[in-house]
C-alpha positions as a Markdown table, in Angstrom:
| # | Residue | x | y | z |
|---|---|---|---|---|
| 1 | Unk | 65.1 | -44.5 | -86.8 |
| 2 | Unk | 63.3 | -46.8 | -84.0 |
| 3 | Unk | 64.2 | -50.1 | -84.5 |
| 4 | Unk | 60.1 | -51.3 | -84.8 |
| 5 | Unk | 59.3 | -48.9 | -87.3 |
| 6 | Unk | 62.2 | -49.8 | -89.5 |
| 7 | Unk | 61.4 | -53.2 | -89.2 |
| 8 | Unk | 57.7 | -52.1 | -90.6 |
| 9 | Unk | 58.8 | -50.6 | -93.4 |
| 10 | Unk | 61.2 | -53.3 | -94.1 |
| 11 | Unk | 58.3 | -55.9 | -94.0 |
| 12 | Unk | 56.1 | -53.5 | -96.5 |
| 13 | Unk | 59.0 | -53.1 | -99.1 |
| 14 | Unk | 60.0 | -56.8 | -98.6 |
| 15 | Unk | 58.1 | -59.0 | -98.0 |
| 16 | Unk | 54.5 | -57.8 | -99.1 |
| 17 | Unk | 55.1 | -54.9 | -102.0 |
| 18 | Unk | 51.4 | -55.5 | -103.1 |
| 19 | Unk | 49.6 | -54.8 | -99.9 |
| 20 | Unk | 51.6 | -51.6 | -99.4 |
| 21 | Unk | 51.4 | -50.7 | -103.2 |
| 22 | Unk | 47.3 | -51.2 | -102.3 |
| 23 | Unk | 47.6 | -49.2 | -99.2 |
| 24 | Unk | 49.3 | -46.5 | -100.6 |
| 25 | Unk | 46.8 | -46.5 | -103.5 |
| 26 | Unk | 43.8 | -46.5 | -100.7 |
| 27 | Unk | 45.2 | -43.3 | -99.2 |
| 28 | Unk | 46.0 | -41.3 | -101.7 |
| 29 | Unk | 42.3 | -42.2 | -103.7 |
| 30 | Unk | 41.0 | -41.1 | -100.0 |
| 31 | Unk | 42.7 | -37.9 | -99.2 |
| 32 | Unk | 42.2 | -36.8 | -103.6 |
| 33 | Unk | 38.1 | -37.6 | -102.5 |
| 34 | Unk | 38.7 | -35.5 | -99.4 |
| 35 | Unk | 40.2 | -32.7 | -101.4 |
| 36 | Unk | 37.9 | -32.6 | -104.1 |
| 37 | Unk | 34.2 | -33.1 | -101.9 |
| 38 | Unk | 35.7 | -30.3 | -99.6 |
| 39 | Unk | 36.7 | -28.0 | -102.5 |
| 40 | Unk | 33.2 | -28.7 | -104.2 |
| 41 | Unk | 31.2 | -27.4 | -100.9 |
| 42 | Unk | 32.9 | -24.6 | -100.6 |
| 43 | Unk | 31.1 | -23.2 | -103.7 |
| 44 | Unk | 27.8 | -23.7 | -101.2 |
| 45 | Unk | 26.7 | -20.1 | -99.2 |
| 46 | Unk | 27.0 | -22.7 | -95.6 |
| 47 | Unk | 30.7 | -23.3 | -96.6 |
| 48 | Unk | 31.3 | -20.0 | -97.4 |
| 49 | Unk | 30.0 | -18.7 | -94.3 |
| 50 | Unk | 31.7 | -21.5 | -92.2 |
| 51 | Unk | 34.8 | -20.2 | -93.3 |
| 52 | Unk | 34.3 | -16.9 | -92.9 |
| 53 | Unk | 35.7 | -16.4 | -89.4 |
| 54 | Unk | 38.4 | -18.4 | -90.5 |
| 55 | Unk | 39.9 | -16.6 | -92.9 |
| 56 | Unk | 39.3 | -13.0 | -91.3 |
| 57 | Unk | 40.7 | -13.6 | -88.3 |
| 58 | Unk | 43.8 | -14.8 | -90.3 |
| 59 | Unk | 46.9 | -13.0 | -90.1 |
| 60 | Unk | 47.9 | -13.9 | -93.7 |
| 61 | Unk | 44.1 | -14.0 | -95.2 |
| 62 | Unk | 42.4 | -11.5 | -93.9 |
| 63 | Unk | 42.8 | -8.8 | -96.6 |
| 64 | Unk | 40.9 | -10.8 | -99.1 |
| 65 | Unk | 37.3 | -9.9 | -98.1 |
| 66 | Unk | 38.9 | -6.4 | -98.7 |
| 67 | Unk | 39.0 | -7.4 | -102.7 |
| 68 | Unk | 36.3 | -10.4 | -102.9 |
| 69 | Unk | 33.2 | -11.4 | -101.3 |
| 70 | Unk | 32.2 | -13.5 | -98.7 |
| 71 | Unk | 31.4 | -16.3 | -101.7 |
| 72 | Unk | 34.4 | -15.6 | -103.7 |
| 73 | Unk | 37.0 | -15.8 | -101.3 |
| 74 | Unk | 34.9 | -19.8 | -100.6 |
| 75 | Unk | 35.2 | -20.4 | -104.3 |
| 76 | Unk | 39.2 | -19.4 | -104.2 |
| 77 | Unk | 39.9 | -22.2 | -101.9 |
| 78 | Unk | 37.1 | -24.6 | -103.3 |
| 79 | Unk | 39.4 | -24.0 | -106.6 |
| 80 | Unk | 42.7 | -24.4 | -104.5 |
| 81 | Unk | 41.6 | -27.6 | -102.9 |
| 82 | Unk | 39.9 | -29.0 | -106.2 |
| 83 | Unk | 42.7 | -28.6 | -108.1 |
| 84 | Unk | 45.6 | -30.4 | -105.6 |
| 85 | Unk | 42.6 | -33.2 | -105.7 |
| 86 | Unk | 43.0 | -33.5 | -109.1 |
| 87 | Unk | 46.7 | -32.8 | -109.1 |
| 88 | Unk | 47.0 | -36.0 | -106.7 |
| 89 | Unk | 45.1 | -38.1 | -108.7 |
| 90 | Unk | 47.1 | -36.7 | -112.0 |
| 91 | Unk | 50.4 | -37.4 | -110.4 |
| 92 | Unk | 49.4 | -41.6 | -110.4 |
| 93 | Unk | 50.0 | -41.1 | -114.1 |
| 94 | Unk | 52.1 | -38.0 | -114.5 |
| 95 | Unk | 55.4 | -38.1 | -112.2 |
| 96 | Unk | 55.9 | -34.7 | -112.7 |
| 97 | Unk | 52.9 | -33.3 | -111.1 |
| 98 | Unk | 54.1 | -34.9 | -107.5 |
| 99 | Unk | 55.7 | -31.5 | -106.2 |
| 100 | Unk | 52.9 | -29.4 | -107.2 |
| 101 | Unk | 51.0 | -31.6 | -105.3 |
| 102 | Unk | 52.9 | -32.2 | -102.5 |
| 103 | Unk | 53.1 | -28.4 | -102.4 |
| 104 | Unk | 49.2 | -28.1 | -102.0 |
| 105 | Unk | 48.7 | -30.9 | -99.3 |
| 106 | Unk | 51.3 | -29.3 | -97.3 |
| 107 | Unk | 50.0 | -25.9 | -97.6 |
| 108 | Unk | 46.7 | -27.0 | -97.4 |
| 109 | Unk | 47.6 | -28.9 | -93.5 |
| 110 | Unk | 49.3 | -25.2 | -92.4 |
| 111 | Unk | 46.8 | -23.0 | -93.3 |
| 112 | Unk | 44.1 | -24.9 | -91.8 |
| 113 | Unk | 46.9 | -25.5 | -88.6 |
| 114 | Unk | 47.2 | -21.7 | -88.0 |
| 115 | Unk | 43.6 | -21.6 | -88.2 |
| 116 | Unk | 43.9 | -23.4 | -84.5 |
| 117 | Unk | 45.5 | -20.4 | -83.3 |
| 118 | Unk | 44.5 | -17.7 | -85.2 |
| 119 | Unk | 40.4 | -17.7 | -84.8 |
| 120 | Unk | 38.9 | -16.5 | -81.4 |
| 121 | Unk | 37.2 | -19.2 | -79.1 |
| 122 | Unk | 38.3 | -22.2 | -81.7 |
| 123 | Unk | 39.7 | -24.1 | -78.5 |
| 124 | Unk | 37.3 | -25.2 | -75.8 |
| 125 | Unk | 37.3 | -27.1 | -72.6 |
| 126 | Unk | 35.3 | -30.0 | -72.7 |
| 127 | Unk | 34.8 | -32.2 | -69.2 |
| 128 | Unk | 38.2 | -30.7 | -68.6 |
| 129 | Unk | 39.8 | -31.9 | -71.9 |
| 130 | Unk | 41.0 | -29.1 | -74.7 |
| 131 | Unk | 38.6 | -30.0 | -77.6 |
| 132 | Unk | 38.9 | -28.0 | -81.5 |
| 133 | Unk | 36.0 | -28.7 | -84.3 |
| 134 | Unk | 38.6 | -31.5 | -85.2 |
| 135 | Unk | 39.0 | -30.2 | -88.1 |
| 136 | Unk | 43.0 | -30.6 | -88.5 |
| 137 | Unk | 42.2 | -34.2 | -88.2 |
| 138 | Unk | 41.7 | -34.6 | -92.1 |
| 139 | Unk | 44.9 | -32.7 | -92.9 |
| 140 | Unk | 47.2 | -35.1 | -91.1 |
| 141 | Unk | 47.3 | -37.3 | -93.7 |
| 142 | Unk | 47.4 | -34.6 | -96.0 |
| 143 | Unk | 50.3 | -33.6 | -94.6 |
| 144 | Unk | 52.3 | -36.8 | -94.6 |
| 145 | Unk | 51.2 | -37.8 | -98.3 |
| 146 | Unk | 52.2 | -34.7 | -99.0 |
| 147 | Unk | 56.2 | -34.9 | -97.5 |
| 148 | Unk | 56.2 | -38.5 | -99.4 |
| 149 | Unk | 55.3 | -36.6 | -102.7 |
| 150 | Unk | 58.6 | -34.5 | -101.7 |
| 151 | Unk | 60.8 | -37.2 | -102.4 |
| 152 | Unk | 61.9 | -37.7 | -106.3 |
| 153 | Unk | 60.0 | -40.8 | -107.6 |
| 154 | Unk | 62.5 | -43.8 | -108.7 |
């Protein structure tokens, strides 16, 4: 481990529990408010179609707008996303519920990952620097809340 970030985390279990308790609290309120705002617009026709050439250029996805609609498939991942919101903010109470959660932040930063490399003309060159929608932005955190859930509460 670099000797600067072990000294961080030292300094937040150590010396200032609170503060990192608080911060801790901030992004896991922030990322459960990501997941559930996101899930709830993708019950809207804009989301659904946003997503669209998403999830049918998809290697993995693609074969659902073979057995739902344009809407449904939307409202399958507004549900997905709603319910690891709710699973995060569950899991302050309910120790149990960390995996599950974990499982869906983690799943939830791949997916949207591939999505980088699996959608035609999602990478761009902008005054010579390669530019996405930013959209994998949100989904680090995601990600890293999510490998912190992996590890068995004390």
């Amino acid at each position: 481990m670099n000797k600067n970030m072990k000294s961080i985390i030292n300094y937040t279990d150590g010396v200032s529990p609170k503060l990192a308790r608080i911060g801790y609290y901030i992004s896991l309120l922030g990322i459960s408010l990501i997941m559930l705002w996101i899930g709830f617009f993708k019950f809207t026709p804009t989301e659904a179609a946003g997503i669209k050439p998403l999830v049918e250029n998809h290697f993995l996805l693609f074969w659902l707008y073979n057995i739902m609609d344009v809407q449904q498939v939307s409202d399958l991942f507004g549900i997905i996303e709603i319910v690891t919101g709710f699973l995060l903010l569950s899991s302050l109470k309910y120790d149990v519920l960390r995996p599950f959660a974990a499982f869906g932040l983690i799943a939830t930063f791949l997916i949207t990952f591939s999505f980088l490399f699996t959608t035609p003309g999602m990478w761009r060159i902008i005054d010579g620097v390669p530019t996405t929608n930013f959209m994998i932005l949100k989904d680090i955190p995601m990600l890293g809340l999510g490998f912190m859930y992996l590890i068995p509460s004390r």
